[in-house]
PDB file of N, CA, C and O in Angstrom:
ATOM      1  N   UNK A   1      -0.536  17.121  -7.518  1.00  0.00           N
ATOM      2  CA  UNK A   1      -1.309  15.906  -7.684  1.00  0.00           C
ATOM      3  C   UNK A   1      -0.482  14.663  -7.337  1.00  0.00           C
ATOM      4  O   UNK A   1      -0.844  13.572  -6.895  1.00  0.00           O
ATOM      5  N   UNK A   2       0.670  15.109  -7.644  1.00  0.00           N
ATOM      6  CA  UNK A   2       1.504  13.245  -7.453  1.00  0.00           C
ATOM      7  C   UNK A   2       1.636  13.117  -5.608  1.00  0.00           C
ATOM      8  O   UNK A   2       1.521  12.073  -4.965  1.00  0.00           O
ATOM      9  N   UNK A   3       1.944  14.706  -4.971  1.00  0.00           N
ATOM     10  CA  UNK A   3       2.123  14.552  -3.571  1.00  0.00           C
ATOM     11  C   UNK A   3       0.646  13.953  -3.427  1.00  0.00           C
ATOM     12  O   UNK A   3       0.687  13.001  -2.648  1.00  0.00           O
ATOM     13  N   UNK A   4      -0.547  14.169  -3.877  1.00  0.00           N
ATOM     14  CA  UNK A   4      -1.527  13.405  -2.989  1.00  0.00           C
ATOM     15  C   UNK A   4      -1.367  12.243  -3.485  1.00  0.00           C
ATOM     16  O   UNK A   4      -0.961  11.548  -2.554  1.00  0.00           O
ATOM     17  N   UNK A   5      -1.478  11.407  -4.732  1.00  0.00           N
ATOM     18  CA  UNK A   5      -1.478  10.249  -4.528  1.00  0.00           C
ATOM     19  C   UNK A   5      -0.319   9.047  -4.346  1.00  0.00           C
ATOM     20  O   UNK A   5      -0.454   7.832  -4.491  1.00  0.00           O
ATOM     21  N   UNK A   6       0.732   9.736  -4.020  1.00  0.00           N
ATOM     22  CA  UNK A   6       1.725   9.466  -2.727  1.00  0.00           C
ATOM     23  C   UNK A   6       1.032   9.484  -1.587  1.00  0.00           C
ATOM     24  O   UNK A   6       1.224   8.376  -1.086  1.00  0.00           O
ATOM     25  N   UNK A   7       0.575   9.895  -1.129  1.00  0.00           N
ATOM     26  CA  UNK A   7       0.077  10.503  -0.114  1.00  0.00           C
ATOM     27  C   UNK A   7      -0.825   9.433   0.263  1.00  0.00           C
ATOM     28  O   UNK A   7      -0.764   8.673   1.230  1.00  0.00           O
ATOM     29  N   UNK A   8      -1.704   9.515  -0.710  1.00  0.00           N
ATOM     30  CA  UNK A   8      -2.767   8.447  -0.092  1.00  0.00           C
ATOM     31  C   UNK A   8      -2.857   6.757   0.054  1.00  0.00           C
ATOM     32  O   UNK A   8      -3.586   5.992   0.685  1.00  0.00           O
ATOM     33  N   UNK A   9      -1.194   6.528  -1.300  1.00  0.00           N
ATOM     34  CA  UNK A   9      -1.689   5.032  -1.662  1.00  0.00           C
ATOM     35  C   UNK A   9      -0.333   4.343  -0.415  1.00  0.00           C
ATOM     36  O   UNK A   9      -0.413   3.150  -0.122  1.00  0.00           O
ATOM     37  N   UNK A  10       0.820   5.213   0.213  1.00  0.00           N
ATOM     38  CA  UNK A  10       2.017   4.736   0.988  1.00  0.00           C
ATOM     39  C   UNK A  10       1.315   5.136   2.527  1.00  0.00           C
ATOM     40  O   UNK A  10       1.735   4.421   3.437  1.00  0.00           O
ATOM     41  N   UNK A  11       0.614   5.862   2.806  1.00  0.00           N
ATOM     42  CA  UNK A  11       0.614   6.533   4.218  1.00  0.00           C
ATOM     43  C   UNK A  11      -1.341   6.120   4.347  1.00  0.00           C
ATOM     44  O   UNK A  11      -2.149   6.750   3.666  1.00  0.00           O
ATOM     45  N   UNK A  12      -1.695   5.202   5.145  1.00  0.00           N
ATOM     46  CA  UNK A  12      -2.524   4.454   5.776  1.00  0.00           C
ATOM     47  C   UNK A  12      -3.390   5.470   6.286  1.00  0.00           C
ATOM     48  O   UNK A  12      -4.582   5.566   5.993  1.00  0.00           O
ATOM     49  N   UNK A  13      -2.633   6.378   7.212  1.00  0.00           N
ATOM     50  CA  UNK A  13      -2.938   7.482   8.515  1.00  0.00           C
ATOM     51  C   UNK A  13      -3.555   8.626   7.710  1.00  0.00           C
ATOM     52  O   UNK A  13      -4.371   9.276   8.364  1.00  0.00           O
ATOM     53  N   UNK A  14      -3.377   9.004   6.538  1.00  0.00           N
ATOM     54  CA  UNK A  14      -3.571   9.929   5.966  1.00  0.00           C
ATOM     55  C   UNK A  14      -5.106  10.469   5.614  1.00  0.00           C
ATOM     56  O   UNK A  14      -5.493   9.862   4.616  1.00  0.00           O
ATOM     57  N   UNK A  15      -5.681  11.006   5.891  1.00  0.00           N
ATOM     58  CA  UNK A  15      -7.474  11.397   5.368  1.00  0.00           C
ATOM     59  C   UNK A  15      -7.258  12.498   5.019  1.00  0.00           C
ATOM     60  O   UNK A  15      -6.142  13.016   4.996  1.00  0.00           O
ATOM     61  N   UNK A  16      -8.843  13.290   4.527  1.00  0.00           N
ATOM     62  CA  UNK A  16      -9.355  14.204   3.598  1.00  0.00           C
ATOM     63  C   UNK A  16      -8.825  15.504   4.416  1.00  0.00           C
ATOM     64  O   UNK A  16      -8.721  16.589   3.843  1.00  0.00           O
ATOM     65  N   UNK A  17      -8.464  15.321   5.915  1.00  0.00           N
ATOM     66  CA  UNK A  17      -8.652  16.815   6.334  1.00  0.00           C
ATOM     67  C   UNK A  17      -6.599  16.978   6.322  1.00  0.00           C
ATOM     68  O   UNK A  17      -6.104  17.974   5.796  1.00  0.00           O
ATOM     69  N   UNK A  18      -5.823  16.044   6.860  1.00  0.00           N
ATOM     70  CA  UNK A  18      -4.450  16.179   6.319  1.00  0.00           C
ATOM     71  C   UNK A  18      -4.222  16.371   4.553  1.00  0.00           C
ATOM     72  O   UNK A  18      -3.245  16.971   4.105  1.00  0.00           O
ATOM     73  N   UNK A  19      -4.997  15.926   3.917  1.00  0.00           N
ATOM     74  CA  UNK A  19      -4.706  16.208   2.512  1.00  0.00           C
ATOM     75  C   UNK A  19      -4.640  17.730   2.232  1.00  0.00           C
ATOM     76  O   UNK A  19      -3.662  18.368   1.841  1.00  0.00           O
ATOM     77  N   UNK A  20      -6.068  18.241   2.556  1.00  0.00           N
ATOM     78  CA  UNK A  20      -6.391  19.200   2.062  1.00  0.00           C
ATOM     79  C   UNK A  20      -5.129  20.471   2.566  1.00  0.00           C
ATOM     80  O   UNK A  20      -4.556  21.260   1.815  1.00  0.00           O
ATOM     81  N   UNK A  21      -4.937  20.303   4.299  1.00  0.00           N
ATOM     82  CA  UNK A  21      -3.725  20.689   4.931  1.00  0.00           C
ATOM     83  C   UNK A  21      -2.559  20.823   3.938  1.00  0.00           C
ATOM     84  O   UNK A  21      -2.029  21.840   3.490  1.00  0.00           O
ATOM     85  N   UNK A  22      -2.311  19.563   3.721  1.00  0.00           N
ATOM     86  CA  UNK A  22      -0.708  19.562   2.859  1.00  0.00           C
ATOM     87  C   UNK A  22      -1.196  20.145   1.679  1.00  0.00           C
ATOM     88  O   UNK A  22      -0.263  20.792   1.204  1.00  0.00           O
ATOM     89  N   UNK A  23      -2.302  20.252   0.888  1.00  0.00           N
ATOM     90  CA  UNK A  23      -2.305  21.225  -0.331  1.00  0.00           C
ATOM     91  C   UNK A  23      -1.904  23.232   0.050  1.00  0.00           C
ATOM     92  O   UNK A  23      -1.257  24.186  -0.382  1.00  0.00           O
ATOM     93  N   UNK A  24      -2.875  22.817   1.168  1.00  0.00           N
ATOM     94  CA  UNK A  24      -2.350  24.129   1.338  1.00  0.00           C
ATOM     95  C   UNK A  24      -1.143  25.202   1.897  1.00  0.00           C
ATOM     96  O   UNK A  24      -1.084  26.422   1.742  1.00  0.00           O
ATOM     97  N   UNK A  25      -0.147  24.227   2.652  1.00  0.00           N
ATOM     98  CA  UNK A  25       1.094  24.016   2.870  1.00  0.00           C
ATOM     99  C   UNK A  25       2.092  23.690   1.647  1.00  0.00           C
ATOM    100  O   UNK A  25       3.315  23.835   1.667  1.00  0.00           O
ATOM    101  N   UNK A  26       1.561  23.372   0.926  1.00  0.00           N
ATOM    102  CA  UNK A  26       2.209  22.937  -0.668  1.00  0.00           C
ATOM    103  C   UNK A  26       2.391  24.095  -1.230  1.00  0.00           C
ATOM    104  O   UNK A  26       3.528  24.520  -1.434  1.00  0.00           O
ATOM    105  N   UNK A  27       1.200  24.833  -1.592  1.00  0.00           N
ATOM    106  CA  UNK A  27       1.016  25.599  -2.314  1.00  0.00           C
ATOM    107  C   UNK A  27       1.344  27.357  -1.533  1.00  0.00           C
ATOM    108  O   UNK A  27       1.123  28.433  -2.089  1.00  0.00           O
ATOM    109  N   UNK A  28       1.707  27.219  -0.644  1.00  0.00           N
ATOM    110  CA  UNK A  28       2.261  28.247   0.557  1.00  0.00           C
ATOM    111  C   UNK A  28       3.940  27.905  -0.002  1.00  0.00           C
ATOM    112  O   UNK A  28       4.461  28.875  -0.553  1.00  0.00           O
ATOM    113  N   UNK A  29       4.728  26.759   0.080  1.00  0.00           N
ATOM    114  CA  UNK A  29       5.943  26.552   0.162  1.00  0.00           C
ATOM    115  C   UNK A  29       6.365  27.037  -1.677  1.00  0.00           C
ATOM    116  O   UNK A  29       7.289  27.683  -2.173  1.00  0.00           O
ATOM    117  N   UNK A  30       5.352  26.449  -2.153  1.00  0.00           N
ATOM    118  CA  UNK A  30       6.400  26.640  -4.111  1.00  0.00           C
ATOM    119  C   UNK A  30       6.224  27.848  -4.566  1.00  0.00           C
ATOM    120  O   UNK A  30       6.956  28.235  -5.476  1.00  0.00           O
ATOM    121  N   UNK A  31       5.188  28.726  -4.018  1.00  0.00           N
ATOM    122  CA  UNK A  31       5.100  29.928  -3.959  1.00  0.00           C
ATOM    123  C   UNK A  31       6.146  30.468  -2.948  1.00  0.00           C
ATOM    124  O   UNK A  31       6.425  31.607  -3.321  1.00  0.00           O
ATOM    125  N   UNK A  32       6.700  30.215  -2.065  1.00  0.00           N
ATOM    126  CA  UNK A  32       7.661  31.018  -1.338  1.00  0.00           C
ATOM    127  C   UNK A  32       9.441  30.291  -1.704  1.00  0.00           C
ATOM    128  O   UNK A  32      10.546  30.819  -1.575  1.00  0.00           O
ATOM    129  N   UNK A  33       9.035  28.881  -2.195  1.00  0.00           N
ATOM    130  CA  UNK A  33      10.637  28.732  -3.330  1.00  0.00           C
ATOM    131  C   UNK A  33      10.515  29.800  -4.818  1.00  0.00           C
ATOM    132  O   UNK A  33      11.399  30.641  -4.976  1.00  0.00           O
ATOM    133  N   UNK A  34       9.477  29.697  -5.762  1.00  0.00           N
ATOM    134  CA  UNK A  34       9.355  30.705  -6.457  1.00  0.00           C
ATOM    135  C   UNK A  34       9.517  32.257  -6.604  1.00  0.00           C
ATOM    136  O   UNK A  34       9.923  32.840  -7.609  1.00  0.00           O
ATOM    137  N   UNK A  35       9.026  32.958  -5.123  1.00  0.00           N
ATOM    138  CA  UNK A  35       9.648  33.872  -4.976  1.00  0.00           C
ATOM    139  C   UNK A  35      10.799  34.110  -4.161  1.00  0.00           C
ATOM    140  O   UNK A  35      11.668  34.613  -4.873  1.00  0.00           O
ATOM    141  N   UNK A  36      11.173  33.975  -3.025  1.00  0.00           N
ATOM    142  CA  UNK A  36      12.076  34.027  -2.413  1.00  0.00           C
ATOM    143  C   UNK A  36      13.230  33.525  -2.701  1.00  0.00           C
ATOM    144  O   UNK A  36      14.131  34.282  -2.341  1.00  0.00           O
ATOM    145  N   UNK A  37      13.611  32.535  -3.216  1.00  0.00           N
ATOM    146  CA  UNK A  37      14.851  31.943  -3.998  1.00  0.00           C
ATOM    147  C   UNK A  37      14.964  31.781  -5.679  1.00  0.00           C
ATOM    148  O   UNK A  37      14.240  32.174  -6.593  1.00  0.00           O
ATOM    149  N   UNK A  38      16.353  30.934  -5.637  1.00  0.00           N
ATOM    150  CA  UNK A  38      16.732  30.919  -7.433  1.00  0.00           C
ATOM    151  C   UNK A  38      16.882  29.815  -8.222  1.00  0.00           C
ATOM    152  O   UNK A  38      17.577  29.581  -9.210  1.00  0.00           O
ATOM    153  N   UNK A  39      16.131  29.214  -7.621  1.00  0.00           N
ATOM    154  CA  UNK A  39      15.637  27.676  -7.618  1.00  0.00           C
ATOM    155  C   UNK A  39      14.996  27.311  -9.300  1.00  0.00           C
ATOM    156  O   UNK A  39      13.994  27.828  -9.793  1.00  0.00           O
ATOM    157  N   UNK A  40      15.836  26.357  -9.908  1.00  0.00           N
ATOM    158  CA  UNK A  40      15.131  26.560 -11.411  1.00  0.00           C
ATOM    159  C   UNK A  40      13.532  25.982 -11.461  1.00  0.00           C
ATOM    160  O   UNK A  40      13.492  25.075 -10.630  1.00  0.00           O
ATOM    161  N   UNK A  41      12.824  26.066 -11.799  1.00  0.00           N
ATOM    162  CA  UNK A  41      11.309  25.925 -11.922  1.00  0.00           C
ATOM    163  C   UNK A  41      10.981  24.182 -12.598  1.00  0.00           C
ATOM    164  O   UNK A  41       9.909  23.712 -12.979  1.00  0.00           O
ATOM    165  N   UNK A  42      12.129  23.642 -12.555  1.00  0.00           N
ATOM    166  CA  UNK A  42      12.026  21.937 -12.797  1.00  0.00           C
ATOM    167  C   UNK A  42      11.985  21.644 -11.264  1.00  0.00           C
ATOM    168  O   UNK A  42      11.673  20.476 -11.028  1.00  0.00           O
ATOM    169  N   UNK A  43      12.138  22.140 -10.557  1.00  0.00           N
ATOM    170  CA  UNK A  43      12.407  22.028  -9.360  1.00  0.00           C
ATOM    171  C   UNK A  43      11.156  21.799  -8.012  1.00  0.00           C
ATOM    172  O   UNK A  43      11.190  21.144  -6.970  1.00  0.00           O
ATOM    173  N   UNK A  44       9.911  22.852  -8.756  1.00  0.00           N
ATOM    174  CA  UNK A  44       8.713  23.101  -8.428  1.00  0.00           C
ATOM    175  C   UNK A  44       8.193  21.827  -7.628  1.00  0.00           C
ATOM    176  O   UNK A  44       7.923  21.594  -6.450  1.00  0.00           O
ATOM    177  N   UNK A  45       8.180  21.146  -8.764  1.00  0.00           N
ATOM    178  CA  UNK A  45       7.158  19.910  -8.611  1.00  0.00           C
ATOM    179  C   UNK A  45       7.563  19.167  -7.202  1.00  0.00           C
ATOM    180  O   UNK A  45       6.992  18.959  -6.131  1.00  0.00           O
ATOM    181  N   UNK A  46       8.568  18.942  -7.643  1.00  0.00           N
ATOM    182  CA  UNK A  46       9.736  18.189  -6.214  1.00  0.00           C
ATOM    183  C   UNK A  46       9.350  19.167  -4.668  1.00  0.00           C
ATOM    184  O   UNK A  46       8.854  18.846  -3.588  1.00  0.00           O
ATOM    185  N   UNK A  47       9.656  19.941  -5.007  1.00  0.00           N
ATOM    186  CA  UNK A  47       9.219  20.838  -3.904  1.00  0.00           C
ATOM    187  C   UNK A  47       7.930  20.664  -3.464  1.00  0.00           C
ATOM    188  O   UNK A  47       7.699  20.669  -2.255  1.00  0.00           O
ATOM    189  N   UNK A  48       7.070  20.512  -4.262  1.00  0.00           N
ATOM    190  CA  UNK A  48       5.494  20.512  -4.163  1.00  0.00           C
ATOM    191  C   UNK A  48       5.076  19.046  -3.832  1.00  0.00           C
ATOM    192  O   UNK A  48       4.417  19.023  -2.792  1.00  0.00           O
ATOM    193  N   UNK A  49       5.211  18.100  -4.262  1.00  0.00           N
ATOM    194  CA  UNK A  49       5.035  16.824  -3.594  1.00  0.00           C
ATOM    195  C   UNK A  49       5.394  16.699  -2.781  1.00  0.00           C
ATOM    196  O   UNK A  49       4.652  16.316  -1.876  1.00  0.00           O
ATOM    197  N   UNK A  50       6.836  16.945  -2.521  1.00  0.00           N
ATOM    198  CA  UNK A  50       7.448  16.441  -0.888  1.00  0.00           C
ATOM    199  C   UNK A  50       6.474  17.307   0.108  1.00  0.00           C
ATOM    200  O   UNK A  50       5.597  16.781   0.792  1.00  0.00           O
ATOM    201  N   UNK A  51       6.719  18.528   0.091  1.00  0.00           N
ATOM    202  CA  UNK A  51       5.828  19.278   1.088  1.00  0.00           C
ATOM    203  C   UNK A  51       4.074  18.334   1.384  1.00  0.00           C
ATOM    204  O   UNK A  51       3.628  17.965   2.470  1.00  0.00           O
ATOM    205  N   UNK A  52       3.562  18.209   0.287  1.00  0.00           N
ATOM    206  CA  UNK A  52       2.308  17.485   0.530  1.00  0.00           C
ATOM    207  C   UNK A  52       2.372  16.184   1.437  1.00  0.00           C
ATOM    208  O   UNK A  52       1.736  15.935   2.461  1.00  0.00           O
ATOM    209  N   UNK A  53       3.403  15.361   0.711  1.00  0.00           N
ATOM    210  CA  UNK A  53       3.585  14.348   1.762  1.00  0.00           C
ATOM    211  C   UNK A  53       3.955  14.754   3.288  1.00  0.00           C
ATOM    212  O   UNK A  53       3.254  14.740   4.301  1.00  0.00           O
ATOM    213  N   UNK A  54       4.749  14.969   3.171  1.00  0.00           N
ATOM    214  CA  UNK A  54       5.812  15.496   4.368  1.00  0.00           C
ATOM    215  C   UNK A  54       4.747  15.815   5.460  1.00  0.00           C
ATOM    216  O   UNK A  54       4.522  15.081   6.422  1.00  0.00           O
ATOM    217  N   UNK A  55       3.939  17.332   5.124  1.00  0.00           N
ATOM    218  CA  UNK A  55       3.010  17.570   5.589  1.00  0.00           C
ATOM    219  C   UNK A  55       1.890  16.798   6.294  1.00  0.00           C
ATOM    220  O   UNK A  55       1.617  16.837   7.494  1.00  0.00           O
ATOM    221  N   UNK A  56       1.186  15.967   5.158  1.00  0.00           N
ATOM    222  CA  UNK A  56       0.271  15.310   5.702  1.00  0.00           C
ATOM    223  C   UNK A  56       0.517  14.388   6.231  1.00  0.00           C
ATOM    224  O   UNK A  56      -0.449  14.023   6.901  1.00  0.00           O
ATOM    225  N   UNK A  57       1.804  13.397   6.357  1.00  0.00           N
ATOM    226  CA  UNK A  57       1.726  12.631   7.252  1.00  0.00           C
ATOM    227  C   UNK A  57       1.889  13.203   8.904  1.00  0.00           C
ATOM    228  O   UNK A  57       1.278  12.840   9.910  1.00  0.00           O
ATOM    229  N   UNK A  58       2.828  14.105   8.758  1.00  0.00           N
ATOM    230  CA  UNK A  58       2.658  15.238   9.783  1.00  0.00           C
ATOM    231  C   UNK A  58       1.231  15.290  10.863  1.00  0.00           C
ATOM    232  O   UNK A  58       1.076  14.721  11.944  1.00  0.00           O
ATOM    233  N   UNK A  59       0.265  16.228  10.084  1.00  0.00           N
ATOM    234  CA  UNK A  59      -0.720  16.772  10.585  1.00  0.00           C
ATOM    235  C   UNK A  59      -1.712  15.649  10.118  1.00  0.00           C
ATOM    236  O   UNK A  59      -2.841  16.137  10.082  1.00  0.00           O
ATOM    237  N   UNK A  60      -1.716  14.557   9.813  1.00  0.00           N
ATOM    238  CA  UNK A  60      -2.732  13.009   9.781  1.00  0.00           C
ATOM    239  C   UNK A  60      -3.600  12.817  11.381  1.00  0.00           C
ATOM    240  O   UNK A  60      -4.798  12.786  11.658  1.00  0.00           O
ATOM    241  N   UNK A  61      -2.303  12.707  12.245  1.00  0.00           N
ATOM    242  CA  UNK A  61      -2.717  12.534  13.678  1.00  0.00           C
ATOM    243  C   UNK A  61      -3.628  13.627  14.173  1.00  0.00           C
ATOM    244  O   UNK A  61      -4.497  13.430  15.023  1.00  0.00           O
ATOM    245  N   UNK A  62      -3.362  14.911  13.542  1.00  0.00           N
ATOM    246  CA  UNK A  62      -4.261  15.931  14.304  1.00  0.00           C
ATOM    247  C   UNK A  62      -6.317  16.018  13.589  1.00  0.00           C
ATOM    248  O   UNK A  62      -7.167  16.877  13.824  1.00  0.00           O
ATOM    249  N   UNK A  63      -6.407  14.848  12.801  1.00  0.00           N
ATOM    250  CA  UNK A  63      -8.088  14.540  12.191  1.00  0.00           C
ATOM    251  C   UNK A  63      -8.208  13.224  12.829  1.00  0.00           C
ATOM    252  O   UNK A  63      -7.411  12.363  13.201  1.00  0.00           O
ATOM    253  N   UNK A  64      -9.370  13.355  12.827  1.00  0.00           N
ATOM    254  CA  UNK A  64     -10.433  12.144  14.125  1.00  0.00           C
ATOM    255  C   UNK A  64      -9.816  10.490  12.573  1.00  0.00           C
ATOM    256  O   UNK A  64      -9.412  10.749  11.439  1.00  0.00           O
ATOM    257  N   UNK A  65      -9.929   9.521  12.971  1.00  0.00           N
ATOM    258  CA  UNK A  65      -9.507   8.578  11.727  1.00  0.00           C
ATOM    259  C   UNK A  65     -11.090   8.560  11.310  1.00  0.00           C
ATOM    260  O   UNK A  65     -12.058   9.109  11.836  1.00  0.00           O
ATOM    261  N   UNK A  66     -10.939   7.452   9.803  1.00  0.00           N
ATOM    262  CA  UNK A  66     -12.046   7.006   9.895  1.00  0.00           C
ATOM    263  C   UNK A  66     -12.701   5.986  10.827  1.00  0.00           C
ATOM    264  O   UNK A  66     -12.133   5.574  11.837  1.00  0.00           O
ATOM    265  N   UNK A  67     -13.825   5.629  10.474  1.00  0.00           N
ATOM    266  CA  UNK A  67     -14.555   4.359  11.502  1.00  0.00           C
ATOM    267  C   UNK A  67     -14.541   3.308  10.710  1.00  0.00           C
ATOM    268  O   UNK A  67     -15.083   3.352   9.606  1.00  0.00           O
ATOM    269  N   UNK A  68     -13.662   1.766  11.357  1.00  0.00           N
ATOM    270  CA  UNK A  68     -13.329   0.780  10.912  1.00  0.00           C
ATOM    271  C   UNK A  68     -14.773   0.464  10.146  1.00  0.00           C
ATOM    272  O   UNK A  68     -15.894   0.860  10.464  1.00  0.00           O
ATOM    273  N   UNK A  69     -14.369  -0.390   9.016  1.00  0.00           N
ATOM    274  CA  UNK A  69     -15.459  -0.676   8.028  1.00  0.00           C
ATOM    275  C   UNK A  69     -15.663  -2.550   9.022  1.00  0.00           C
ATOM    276  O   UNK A  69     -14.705  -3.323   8.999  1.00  0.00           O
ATOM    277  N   UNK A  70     -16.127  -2.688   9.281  1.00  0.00           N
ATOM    278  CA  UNK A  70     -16.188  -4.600   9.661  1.00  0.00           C
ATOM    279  C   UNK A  70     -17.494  -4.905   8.508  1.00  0.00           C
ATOM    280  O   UNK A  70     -18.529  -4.293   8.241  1.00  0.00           O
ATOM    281  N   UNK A  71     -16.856  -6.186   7.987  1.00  0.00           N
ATOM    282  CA  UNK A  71     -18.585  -6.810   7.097  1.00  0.00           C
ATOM    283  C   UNK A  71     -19.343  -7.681   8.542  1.00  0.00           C
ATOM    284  O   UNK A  71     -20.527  -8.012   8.592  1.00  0.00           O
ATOM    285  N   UNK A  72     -18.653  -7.841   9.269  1.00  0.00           N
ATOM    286  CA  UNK A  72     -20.186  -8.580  10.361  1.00  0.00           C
ATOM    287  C   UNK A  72     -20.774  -7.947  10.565  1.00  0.00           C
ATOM    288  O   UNK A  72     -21.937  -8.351  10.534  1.00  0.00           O
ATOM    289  N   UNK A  73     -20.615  -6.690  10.885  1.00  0.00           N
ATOM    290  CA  UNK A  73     -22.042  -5.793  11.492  1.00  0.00           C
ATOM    291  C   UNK A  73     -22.910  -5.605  10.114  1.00  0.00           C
ATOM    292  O   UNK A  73     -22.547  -5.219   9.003  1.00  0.00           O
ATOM    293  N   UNK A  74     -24.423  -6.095  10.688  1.00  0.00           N
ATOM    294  CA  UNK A  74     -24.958  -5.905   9.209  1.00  0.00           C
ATOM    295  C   UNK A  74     -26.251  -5.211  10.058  1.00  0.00           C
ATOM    296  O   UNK A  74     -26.675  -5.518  11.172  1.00  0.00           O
ATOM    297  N   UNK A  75     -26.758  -4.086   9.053  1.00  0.00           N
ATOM    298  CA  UNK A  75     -27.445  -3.051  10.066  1.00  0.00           C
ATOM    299  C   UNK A  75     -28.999  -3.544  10.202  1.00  0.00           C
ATOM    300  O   UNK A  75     -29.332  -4.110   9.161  1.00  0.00           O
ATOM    301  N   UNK A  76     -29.898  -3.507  11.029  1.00  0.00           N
ATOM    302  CA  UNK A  76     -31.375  -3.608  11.109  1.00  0.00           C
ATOM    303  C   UNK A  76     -32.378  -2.873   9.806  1.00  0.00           C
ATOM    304  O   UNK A  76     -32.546  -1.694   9.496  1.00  0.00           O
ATOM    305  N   UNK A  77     -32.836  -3.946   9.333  1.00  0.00           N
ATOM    306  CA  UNK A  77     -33.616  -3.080   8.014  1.00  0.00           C
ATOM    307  C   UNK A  77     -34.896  -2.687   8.785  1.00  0.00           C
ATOM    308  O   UNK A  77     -35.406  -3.424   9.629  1.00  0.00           O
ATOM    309  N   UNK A  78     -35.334  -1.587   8.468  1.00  0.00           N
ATOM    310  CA  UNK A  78     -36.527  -0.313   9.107  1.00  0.00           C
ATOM    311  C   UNK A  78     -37.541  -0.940   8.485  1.00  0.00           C
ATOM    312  O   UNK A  78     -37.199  -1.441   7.414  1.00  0.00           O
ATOM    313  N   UNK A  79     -38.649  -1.086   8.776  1.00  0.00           N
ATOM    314  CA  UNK A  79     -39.825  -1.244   7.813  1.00  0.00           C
ATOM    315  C   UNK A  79     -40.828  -0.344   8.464  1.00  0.00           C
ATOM    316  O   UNK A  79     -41.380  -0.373   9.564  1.00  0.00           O
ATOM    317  N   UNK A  80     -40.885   0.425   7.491  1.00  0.00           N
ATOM    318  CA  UNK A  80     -42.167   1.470   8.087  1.00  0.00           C
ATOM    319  C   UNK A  80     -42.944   1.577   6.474  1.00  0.00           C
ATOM    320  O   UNK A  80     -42.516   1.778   5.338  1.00  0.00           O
ATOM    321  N   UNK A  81     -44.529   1.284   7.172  1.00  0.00           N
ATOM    322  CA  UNK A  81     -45.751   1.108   6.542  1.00  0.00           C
ATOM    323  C   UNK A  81     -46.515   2.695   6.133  1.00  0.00           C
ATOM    324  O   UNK A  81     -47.608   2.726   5.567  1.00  0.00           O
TER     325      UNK A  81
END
Protein backbone atom coordinates (compact mmCIF):
# COMPACT_ATOMS: atom_id res chain seq x y z
CA UNK A 1 0.00 0.00 0.00
CA UNK A 2 2.69 2.68 0.80
CA UNK A 3 4.48 1.64 -2.78
CA UNK A 4 1.15 2.81 -4.37
CA UNK A 5 0.66 5.86 -2.69
CA UNK A 6 4.23 6.77 -3.38
CA UNK A 7 3.48 5.91 -6.43
CA UNK A 8 0.73 7.95 -7.19
CA UNK A 9 1.19 11.26 -5.15
CA UNK A 10 5.52 11.75 -6.53
CA UNK A 11 5.20 10.17 -10.14
CA UNK A 12 2.63 12.34 -12.44
CA UNK A 13 3.14 9.50 -15.36
CA UNK A 14 1.83 6.88 -13.28
CA UNK A 15 -2.04 5.36 -13.99
CA UNK A 16 -4.30 2.43 -13.06
CA UNK A 17 -2.74 0.02 -15.61
CA UNK A 18 1.25 0.67 -14.28
CA UNK A 19 -0.15 0.38 -10.74
CA UNK A 20 -1.82 -2.64 -11.02
CA UNK A 21 1.63 -3.92 -13.03
CA UNK A 22 3.85 -2.93 -10.07
CA UNK A 23 1.40 -4.81 -7.63
CA UNK A 24 1.93 -7.59 -9.42
CA UNK A 25 5.68 -7.37 -9.82
CA UNK A 26 5.64 -6.53 -6.05
CA UNK A 27 4.07 -9.30 -5.02
CA UNK A 28 6.19 -11.74 -7.54
CA UNK A 29 9.54 -10.06 -5.94
CA UNK A 30 8.69 -10.44 -1.74
CA UNK A 31 7.57 -13.71 -2.49
CA UNK A 32 10.83 -14.61 -4.28
CA UNK A 33 13.01 -12.46 -1.33
CA UNK A 34 10.89 -14.64 1.13
CA UNK A 35 11.69 -17.70 -0.40
CA UNK A 36 14.79 -17.67 -2.11
CA UNK A 37 16.90 -15.69 0.37
CA UNK A 38 17.63 -14.89 4.28
CA UNK A 39 16.45 -11.68 4.33
CA UNK A 40 14.80 -10.82 7.85
CA UNK A 41 10.99 -10.24 7.22
CA UNK A 42 11.31 -6.31 8.52
CA UNK A 43 12.71 -6.17 5.36
CA UNK A 44 9.50 -7.19 3.29
CA UNK A 45 7.89 -4.03 3.19
CA UNK A 46 11.03 -2.14 1.81
CA UNK A 47 11.29 -4.62 -0.72
CA UNK A 48 7.66 -4.33 -1.58
CA UNK A 49 7.30 -0.61 -2.02
CA UNK A 50 10.41 -0.04 -3.84
CA UNK A 51 9.53 -2.74 -6.39
CA UNK A 52 5.97 -1.00 -6.81
CA UNK A 53 7.48 2.21 -7.40
CA UNK A 54 10.42 1.25 -9.27
CA UNK A 55 8.17 -0.74 -11.42
CA UNK A 56 5.54 1.51 -12.21
CA UNK A 57 7.33 4.29 -13.07
CA UNK A 58 9.04 1.87 -15.36
CA UNK A 59 6.10 0.38 -17.25
CA UNK A 60 3.85 4.07 -16.85
CA UNK A 61 5.03 4.81 -20.52
CA UNK A 62 3.83 1.46 -21.80
CA UNK A 63 -0.48 2.69 -20.87
CA UNK A 64 -2.19 5.20 -23.26
CA UNK A 65 -2.12 8.60 -20.47
CA UNK A 66 -5.13 10.03 -19.40
CA UNK A 67 -7.10 12.77 -21.52
CA UNK A 68 -6.20 16.31 -20.36
CA UNK A 69 -9.14 17.56 -18.17
CA UNK A 70 -9.43 21.58 -19.70
CA UNK A 71 -12.54 23.60 -17.85
CA UNK A 72 -13.13 25.58 -21.32
CA UNK A 73 -14.49 22.87 -23.14
CA UNK A 74 -17.96 22.82 -21.84
CA UNK A 75 -20.00 20.02 -23.59
CA UNK A 76 -23.44 20.63 -25.74
CA UNK A 77 -26.50 19.89 -23.51
CA UNK A 78 -28.88 17.19 -25.61
CA UNK A 79 -32.43 18.02 -25.32
CA UNK A 80 -34.52 15.32 -26.46
CA UNK A 81 -38.41 15.56 -26.06
Amino acid sequence: MTGLFMLGIFFKRANAGSAVLGIIISVITVLGARYATDLNFFFYGVIGSLSVVISGVIFAPLFAPAPPLTLDEKPEPKVTL
